[in-house]
C-alpha positions in Angstrom: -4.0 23.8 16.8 -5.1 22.2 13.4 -6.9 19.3 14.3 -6.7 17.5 10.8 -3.0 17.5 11.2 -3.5 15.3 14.5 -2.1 11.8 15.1 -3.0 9.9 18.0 -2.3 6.5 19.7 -4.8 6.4 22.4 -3.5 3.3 24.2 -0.1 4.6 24.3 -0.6 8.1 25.8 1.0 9.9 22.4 -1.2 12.4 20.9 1.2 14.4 18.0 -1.1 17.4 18.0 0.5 18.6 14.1 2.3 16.6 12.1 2.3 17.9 8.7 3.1 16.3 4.9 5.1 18.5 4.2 7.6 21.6 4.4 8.1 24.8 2.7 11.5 26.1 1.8 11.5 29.5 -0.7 8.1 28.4 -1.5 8.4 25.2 -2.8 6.7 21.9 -1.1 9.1 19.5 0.0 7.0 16.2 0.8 8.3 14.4 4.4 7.6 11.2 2.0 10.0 12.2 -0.4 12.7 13.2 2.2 12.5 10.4 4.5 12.4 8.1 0.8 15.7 9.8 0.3 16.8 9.4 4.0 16.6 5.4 3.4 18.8 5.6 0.5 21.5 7.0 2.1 21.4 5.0 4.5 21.5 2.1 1.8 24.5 3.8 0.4 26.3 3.7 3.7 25.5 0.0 4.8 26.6 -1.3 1.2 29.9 0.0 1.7 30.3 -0.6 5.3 30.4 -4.1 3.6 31.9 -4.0 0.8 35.1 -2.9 3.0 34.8 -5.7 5.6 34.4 -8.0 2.7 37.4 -6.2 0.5 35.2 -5.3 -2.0 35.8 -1.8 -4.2 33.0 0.2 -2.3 32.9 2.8 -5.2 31.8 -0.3 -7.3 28.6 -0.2 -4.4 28.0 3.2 -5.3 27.6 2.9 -9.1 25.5 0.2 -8.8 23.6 2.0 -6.1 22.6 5.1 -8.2 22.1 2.9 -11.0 19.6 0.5 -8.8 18.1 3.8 -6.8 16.7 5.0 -10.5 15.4 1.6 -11.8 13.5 1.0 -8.5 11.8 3.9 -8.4 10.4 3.5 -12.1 9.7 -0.3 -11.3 8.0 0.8 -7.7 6.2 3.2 -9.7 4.9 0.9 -13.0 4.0 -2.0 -10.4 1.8 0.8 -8.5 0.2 2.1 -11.7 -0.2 -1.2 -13.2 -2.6 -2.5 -10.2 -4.2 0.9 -9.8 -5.0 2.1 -13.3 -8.2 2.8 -12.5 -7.0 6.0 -10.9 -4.4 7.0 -13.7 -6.2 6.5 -16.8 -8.1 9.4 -17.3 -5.1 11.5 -16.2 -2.2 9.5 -17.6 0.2 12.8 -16.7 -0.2 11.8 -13.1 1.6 9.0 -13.0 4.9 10.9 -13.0 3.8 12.6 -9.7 5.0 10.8 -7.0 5.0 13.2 -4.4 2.1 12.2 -2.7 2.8 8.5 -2.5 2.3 5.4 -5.0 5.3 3.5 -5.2 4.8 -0.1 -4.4 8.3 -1.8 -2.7 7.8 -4.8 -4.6 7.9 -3.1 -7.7 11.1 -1.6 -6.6 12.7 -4.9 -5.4 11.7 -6.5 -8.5 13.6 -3.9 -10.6 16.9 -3.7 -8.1 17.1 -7.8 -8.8 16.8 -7.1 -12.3 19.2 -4.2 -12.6 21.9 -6.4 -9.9 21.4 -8.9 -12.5 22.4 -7.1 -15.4 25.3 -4.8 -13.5 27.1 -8.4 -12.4 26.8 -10.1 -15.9 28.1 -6.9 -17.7 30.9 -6.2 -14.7 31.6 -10.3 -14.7 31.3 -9.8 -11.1 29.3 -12.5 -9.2 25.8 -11.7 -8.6 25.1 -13.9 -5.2 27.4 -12.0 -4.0 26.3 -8.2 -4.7 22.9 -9.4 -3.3 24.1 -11.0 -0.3 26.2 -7.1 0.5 23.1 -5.2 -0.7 20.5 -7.1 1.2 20.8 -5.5 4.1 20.6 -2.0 2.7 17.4 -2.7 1.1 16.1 -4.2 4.3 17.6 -0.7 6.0 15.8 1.6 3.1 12.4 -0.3 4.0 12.1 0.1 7.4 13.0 3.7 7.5 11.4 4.3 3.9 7.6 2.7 5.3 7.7 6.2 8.0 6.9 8.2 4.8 3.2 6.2 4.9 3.1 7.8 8.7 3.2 11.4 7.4 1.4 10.2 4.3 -1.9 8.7 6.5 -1.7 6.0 4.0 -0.7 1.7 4.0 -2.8 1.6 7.4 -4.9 -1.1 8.3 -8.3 -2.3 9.7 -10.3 -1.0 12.8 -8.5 -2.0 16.1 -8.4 -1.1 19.5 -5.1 -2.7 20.0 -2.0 -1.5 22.1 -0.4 0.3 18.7 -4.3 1.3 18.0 -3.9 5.1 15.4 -6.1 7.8 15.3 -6.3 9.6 11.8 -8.7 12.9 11.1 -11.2 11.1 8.5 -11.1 14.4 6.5 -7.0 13.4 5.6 -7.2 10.4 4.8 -7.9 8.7 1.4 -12.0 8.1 1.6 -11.5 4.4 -0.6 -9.4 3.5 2.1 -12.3 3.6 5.4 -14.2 0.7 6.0 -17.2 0.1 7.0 -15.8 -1.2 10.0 -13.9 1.9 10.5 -17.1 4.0 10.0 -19.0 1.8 12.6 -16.4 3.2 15.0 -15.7 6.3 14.1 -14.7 9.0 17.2 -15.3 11.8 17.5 -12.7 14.5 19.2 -13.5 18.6 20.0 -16.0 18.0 16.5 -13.0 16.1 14.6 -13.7 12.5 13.1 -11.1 9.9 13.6 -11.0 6.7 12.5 -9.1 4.2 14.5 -6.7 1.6 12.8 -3.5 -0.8 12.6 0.2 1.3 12.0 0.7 -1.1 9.7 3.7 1.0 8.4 4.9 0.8 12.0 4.6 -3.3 11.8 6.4 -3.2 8.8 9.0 -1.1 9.9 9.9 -2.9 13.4 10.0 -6.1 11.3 12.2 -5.0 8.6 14.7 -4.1 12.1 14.3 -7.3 13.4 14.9 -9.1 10.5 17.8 -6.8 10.2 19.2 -7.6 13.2 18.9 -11.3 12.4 21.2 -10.8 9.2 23.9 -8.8 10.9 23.6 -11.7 13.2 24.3 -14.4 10.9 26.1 -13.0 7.7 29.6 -14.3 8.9 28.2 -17.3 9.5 26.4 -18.3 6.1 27.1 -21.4 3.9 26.8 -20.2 1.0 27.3 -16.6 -1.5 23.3 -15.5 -1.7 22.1 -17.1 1.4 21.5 -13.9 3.1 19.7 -12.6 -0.1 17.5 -15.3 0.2 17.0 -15.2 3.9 15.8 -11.4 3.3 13.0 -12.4 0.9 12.3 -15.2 3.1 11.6 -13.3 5.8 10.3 -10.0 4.7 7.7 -11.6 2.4 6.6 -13.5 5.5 6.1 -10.5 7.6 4.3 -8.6 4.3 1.9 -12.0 4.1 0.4 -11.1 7.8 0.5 -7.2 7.1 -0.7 -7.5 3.8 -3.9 -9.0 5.7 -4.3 -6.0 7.9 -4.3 -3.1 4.7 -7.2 -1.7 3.8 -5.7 0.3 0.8 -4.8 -3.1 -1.5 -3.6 -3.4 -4.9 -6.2 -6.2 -6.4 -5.7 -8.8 -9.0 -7.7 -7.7 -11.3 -11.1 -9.5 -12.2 -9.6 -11.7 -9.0 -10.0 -9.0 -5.9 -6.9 -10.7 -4.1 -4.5 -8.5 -2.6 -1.5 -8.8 -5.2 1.2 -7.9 -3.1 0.0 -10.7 -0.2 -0.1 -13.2 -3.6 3.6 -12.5 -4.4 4.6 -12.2 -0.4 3.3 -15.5 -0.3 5.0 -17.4 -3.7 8.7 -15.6 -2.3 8.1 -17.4 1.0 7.3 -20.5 -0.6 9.9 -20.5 -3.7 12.7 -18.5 -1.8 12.1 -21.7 1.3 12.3 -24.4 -1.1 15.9 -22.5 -2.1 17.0 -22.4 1.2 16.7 -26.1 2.0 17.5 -27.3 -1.0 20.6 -25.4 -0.8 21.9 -25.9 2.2 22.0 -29.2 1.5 23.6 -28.8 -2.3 25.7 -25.9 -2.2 29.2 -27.6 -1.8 28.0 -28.9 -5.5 28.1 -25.5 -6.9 31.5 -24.0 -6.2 30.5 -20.9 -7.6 28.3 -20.0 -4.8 30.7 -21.1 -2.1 31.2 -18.4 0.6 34.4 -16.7 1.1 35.3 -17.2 5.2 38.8 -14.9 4.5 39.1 -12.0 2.0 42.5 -10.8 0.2 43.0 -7.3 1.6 43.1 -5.1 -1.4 46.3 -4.5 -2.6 48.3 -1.0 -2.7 48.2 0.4 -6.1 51.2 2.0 -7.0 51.3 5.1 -8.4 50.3 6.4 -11.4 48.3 2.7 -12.3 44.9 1.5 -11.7 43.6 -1.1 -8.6 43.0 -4.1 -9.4 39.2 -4.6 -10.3 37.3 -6.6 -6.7 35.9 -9.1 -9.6 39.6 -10.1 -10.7 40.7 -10.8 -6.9 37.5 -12.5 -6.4 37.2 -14.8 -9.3 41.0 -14.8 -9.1 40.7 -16.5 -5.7 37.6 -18.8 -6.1 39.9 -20.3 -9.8 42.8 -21.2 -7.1 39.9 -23.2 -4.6 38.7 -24.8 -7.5 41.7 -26.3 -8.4 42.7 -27.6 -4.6 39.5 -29.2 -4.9 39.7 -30.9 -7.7 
């Protein structure tokens, strides 16, 4: 038994006696991070076109924009990671294209998937509340699973606690900037092993991106408006990333500032992405762009030899026709 490789949770009886980072297939490291990254994706790619059928939307659309979005996250998780942790990369400026250990920030990612859904609606003239509204979700689905990387990774853990979810890590593989001193105050010792003792805060994370999750499934038939469930998702997962933000020991800081960057921007979605939601669920019958669709035109047959109609020309076929009635 390789006690470095242990992971414990005292309070809950689990002791994982070798969990490694990684596995070895014709010789070449595979990282769990990298795999279980990948995991989340798919299921991303699954969950967008679950919806896009039950809202007769072209799934295969989902899929370009999907691969697309997958490749501009990962450079923007990757340059908002760098960016607040140059200090690391500067001397070695080759390492920042290797991502196999870890160091790809989500809100770096999320800020690039707007962007790119941004772009991919204007240049499709498709309507962009409601590709986020079907790929919110997913994203929130490729979070909670993505965050179990940080599990095999022993990394995005918190303070000292003795809590019910309390963690043991080995001190010797762990990242040494991350320990506290209040971690070192109660360090344990096990059969000669160190451990340090600390919030899951990937496991927080993770059970709150399901709940949250949950919630959406729960009320995406019933929203007011095309983008409300977008909005609800920032809403609530930068709430959830304000608390946990707290907890992390292994921040990105401001720099010249100290304060955690990531709790900064957790907090200004909450706030701005709040104001949106009350202001538009009072306003939204103004804007009949953004008006949800309660029925969707099944997708018609396609007869042979000719192309299906584009889901943008039935959709902003339909929405002209409401326009008009309301008029």
């Amino acid at each position: 038994m390789t006690m470095h490789r242990m992971i414990n949770f005292p309070n809950l009886g689990i002791h994982l006696s070798n969990v490694g980072k990684s596995i070895s297939v014709f010789g070449f490291e595979i990282a769990y991070y990298g795999m279980i990254i990948g995991c989340g994706m798919l299921l991303g790619f699954y969950m967008a076109s679950r919806e896009a059928k039950r809202t007769r939307q072209d799934p295969e659309m989902y899929f370009d924009l999907g691969i697309i979005g997958i490749i501009c996250g990962i450079i923007g998780a990757r340059i908002y990671y760098v960016i607040f942790s140059w200090d690391t990369y500067k001397d070695d400026l080759l390492s920042i294209f290797n991502t196999r250990g870890g160091g790809l920030a989500i809100y770096g990612g999320v800020i690039a998937a707007v962007i790119t859904v941004l772009v991919f609606a204007h240049v499709k003239k498709l309507s962009a509340p409601q590709l986020f509204d079907t790929v919110a979700p997913s994203l929130l689905a490729g979070q909670m699973i993505g965050r179990w990387g940080n599990f095999f990774n022993r990394e995005a853990f918190g303070e000292y606690t003795n809590s019910l979810f309390a963690m043991q890590l080995p001190v010797d593989a762990v990242n040494s900037s991350s320990i506290t001193e209040k971690m070192r105050a109660h360090i344990e010792s096990i059969d000669g092993v160190a451990f340090i003792q600390v919030h899951p805060t990937f496991l927080y994370e993770s059970l709150w991106c399901f709940v949250l999750l949950m919630i959406l499934f729960a009320y995406r038939k019933h929203k007011k408006y095309e983008g409300e469930i977008f909005l609800l998702y920032l809403f609530g997962y930068g709430l959830g990333r304000v608390w946990i933000e707290g907890l992390r020991t292994d921040q990105l800081k401001l720099p010249g500032i100290g304060f955690p960057v990531s709790q900064l921007l957790a907090g200004l979605i909450v706030v701005v992405t709040g104001a949106m939601l009350l202001y538009l669920r009072n306003n939204h019958k103004r804007m009949p762009y953004m008006r949800a669709q309660k029925t969707y035109e099944q997708m018609p047959a396609t007869p042979q030899g000719t192309k299906k109609p584009k889901a943008s020309e039935r959709i902003f076929k339909k929405r002209k026709n409401d326009t008009k009635l309301n008029k």
